[in-house]
C-alpha positions in Angstrom: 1.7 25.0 -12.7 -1.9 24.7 -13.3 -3.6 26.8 -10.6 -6.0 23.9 -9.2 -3.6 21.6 -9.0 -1.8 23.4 -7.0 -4.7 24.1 -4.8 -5.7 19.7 -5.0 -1.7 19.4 -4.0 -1.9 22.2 -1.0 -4.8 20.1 -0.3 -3.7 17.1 -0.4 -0.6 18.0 1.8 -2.6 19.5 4.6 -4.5 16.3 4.9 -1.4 14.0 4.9 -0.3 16.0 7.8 -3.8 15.4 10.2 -3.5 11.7 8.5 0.3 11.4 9.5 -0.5 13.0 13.1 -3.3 10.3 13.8 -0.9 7.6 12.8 1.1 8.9 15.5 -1.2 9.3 18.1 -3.3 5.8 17.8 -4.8 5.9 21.0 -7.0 9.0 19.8 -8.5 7.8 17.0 -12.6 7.5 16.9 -14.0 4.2 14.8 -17.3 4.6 13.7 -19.1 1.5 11.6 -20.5 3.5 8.6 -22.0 -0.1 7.0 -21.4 -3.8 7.0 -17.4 -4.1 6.6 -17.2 -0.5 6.2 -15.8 2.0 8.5 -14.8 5.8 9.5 -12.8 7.6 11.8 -12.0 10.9 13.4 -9.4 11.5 10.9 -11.4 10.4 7.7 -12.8 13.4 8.9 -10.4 15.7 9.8 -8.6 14.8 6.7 -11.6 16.1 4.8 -12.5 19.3 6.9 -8.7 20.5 6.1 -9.3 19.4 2.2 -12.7 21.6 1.9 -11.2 24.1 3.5 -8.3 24.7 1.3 -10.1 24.6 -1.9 -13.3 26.7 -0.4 -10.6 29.4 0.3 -9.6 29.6 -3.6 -12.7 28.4 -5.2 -16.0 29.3 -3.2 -18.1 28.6 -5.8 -17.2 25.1 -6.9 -19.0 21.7 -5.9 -17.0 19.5 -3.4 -17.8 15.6 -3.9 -16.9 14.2 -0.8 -16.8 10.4 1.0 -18.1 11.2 4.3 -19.9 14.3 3.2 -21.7 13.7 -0.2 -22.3 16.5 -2.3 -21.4 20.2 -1.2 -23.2 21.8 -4.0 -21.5 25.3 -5.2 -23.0 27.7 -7.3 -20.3 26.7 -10.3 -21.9 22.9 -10.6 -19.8 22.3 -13.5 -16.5 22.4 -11.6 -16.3 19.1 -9.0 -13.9 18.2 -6.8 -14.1 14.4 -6.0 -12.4 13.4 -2.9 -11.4 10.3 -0.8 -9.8 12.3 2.4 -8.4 8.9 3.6 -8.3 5.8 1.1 -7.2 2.7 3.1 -8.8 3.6 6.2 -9.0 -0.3 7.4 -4.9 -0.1 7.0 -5.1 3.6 8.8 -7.3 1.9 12.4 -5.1 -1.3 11.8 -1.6 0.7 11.8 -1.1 -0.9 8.1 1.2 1.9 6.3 -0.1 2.1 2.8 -2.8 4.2 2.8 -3.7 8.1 0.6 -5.5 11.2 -0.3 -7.1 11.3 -3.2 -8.8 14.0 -5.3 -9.8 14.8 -8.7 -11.2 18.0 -10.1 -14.1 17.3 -13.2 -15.0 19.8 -15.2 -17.9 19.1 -17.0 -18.3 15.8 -16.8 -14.1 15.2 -17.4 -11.8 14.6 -15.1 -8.8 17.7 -15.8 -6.6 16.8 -12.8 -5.6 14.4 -9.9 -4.0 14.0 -7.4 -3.1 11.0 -5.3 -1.0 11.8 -2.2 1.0 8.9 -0.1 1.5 10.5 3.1 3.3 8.0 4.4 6.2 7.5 1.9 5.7 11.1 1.0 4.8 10.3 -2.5 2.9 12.3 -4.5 1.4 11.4 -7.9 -0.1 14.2 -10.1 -1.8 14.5 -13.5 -3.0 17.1 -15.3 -5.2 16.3 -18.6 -3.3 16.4 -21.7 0.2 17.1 -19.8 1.2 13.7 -18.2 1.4 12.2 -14.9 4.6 12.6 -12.4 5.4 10.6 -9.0 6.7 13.7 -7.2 9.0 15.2 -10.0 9.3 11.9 -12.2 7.6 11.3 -15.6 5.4 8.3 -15.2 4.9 5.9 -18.2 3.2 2.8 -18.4 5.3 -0.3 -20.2 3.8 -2.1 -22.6 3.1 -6.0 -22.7 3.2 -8.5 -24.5 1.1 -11.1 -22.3 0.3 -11.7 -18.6 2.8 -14.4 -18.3 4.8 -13.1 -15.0 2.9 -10.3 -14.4 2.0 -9.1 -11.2 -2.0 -7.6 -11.2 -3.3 -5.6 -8.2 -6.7 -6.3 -7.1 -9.2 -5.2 -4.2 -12.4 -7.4 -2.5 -15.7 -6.3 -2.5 -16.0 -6.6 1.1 -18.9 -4.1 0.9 -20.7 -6.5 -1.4 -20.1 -9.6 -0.2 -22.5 -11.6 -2.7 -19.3 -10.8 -5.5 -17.1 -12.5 -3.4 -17.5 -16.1 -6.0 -16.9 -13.4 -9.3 -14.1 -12.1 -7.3 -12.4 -15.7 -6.8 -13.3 -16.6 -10.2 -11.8 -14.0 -11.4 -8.8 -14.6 -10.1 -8.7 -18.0 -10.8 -8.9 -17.3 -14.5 -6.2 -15.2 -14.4 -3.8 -17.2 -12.0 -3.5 -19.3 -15.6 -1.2 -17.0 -16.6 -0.4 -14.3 -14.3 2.5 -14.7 -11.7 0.8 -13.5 -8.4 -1.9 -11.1 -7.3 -1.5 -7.6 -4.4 -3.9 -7.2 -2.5 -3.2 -3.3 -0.7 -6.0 -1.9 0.0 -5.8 1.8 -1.3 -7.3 1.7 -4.8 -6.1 4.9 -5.4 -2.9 3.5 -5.0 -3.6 0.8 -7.1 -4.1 2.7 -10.2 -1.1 4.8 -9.3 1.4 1.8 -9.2 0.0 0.9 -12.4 1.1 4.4 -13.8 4.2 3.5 -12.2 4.8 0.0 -13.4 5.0 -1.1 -9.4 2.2 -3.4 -10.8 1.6 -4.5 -14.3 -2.4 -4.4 -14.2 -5.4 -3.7 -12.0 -8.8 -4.9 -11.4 -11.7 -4.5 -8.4 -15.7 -4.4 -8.3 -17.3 -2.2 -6.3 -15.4 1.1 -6.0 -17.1 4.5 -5.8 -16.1 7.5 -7.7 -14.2 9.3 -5.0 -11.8 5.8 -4.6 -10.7 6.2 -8.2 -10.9 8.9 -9.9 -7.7 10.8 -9.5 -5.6 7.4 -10.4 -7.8 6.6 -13.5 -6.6 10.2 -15.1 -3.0 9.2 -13.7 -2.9 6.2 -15.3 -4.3 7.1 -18.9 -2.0 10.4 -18.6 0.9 7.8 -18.2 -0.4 6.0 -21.5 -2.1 3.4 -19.4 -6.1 2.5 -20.3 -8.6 2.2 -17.7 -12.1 1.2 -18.8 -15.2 -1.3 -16.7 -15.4 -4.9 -17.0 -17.1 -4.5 -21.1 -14.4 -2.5 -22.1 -16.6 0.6 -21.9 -16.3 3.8 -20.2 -19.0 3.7 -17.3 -16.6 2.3 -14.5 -17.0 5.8 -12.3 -20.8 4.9 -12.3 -20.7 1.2 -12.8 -18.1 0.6 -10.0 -16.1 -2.3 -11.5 -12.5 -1.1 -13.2 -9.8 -2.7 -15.0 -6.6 -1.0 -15.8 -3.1 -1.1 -17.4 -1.3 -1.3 -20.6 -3.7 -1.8 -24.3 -2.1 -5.3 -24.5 -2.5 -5.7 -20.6 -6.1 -4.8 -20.6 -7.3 -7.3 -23.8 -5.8 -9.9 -22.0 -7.3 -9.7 -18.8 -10.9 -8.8 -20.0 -10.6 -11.9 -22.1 -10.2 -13.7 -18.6 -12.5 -12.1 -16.8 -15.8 -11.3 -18.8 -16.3 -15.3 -19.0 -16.7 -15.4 -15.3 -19.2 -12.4 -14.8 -22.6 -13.8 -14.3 -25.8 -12.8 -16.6 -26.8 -10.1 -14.6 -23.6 -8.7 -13.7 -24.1 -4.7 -14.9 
């Protein structure tokens, strides 16, 4: 096994157990509101101590990209670990079960592994560059399509930005033509993993950060999935809006969305 992702999986593991203990024990967690719509716990945070921790043990030197934390800048800047300690946490303080750990390790500038870590179900779904991506000890691979007609697509709002809100409906509207029915789940990291899994046939959402996505976008093309932004370009770790599935799958939706993004829309 490739040696850090065995150390992103140890990781990964440790956290699900805080995550899975606070789930238990709901009358401990802390809510803090981070931003408008946007919130943090005790356990977002615990999650993430446990995470650093692990990999600091094995790599000292290596920059940790964090959610709550930003950037823990190491000495070997060209080595990142990008992490979400707890993506979902609205489902986490709700009791919602679909929630995950997510992170990726970049080296120079390309993502070489992730991890995406369903603590809940006990699902783990891994990708190393160049060698696949598994669900636990499965071969993922994404089906082709031929069309959207009866697909299901998986989507996320932009509740951080709510001024996207009319792209976001519009979107969907355009694509309600000839899809058969949207998700809405709230883990984008899970999102792109049930994608690689052909749970969901395709999946779109503005406004994600790095750290929400960038373990599942290296499952899913590692499955034979594509995931680019809404111009079909590769800036959507920067750029914050995302589309992916199958080739076929992707054409058609960006043929239904990029009519509804406004002028300005970067």
């Amino acid at each position: 096994m490739n040696p850090m992702l065995n150390i992103a999986i140890r990781a990964a593991r440790k956290a699900g157990n805080i995550i899975i203990k606070g789930y238990e024990r709901r009358d401990e967690i802390q809510t803090t509101l981070k931003s408008v719509n946007d919130y943090v716990t005790n356990v977002d945070k615990a999650s993430e101590d446990a995470i650093v921790e692990v990999i600091r043990k094995s790599y000292p030197e290596h920059t940790i990209i964090t959610e709550e934390s930003g950037a823990l800048v190491g000495k070997e800047n060209d080595v990142q670990w990008v992490i979400d300690p707890l993506d979902g946490t609205t489902n986490f303080i709700k009791g919602l079960p679909h929630f995950s750990v997510s992170i990726a390790i970049r080296v120079k500038g390309r993502t070489e592994v992730g991890v995406v870590y369903d603590p809940i179900r006990n699902e783990l779904f891994t990708a190393v560059r160049g060698e696949g991506a598994k669900l636990n000890d499965t071969r993922l691979r994404v089906e082709s399509l031929r069309d959207l007609k009866g697909t299901i697509l998986t989507t996320g709002f932009p509740f951080k930005q709510v001024q996207l809100m009319p792209v976001q409906f519009a979107i969907m509207s355009s694509l309600s033509a000839d899809c058969a029915d949207f998700r809405r789940l709230g883990s984008a990291a899970l999102d792109l993993c049930y994608v690689a899994a052909n749970r969901v046939d395709g999946y779109f959402e503005m406004a994600v950060k790095a750290w929400d996505v960038a373990a599942g976008d290296l499952i899913v093309r590692e499955a034979g999935g594509l995931v680019c932004d809404f111009y079909a370009g590769h800036s959507y770790l920067t750029a914050g809006h995302i589309v992916a599935g199958s080739a076929r799958a992707i054409k058609e939706m960006l043929n239904k969305i990029q009519p509804c993004l406004p002028a300005d829309f970067k």
